[in-house]
Legacy VTK file of the C-alpha trace (Angstrom):
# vtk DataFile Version 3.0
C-alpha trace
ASCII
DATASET POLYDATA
POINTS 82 float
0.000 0.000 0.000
1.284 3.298 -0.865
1.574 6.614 1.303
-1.572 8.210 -0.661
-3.912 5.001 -0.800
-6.864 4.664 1.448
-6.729 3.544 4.639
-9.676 4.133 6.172
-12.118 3.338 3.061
-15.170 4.308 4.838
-13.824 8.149 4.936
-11.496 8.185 2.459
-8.566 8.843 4.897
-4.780 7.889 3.221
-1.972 6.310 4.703
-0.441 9.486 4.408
-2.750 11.557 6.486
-2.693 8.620 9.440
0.916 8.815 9.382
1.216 12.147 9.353
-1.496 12.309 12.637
0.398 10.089 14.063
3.696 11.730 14.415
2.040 15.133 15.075
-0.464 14.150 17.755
1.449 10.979 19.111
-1.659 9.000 19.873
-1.228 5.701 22.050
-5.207 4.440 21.518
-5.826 3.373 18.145
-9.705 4.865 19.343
-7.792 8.597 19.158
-7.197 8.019 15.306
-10.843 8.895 15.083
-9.837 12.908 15.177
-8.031 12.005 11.658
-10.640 13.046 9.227
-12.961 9.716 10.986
-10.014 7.064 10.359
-11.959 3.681 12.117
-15.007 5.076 12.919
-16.937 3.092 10.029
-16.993 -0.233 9.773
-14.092 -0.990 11.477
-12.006 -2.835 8.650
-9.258 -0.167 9.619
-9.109 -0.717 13.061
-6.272 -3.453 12.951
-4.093 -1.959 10.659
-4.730 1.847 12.851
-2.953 0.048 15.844
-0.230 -1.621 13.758
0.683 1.909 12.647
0.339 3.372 16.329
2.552 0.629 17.986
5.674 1.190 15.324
8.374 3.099 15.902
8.407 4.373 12.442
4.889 3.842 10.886
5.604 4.334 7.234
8.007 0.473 7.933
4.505 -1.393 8.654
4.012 -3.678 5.441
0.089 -3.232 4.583
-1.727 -5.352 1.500
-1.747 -3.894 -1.425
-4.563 -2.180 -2.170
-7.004 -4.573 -4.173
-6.558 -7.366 -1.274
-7.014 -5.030 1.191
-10.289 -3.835 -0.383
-11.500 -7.710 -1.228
-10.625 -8.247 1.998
-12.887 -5.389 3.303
-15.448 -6.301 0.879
-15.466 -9.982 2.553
-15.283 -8.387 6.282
-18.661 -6.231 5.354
-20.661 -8.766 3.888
-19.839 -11.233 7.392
-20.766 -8.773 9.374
-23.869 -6.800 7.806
LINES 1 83
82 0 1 2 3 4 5 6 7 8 9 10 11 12 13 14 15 16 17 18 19 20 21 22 23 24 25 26 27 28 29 30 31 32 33 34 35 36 37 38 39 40 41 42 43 44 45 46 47 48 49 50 51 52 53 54 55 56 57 58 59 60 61 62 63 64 65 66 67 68 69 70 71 72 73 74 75 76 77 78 79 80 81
């Protein structure tokens, strides 16, 4: 996944902007991603990947899908749970 790829697909939020949160705000709660633009306040998909990024040293090193298995694997995570 690159740096300006979605996310958080619910809001539209990029890796970018998460990162960028994250070393401005220094949040330890994946929950306090929320004040980024929403990021894991949809369906939740996110959430996961949110607190991989949080728990790194240096967030831009955490290995993420690539984006069309991360959004079949959304796809897959709404249907099981709508």
């Amino acid at each position: 996944m690159d740096e300006d790829d979605e996310l958080c697909l619910c809001f539209h939020v990029t890796r970018r902007k998460v990162i960028q949160y994250i070393r401005v705000n220094r949040p330890t709660l994946p929950s306090q991603l929320s004040e980024c633009y929403g990021a894991g306040t949809g369906c939740g998909w996110c959430r996961p990947f949110l607190k991989r990024l949080i728990e790194e040293t240096d967030p831009q090193d955490v290995e993420l899908p690539d984006v069309a298995t991360y959004a079949a694997n959304r796809r897959e995570y709404r249907n099981k749970t709508t």
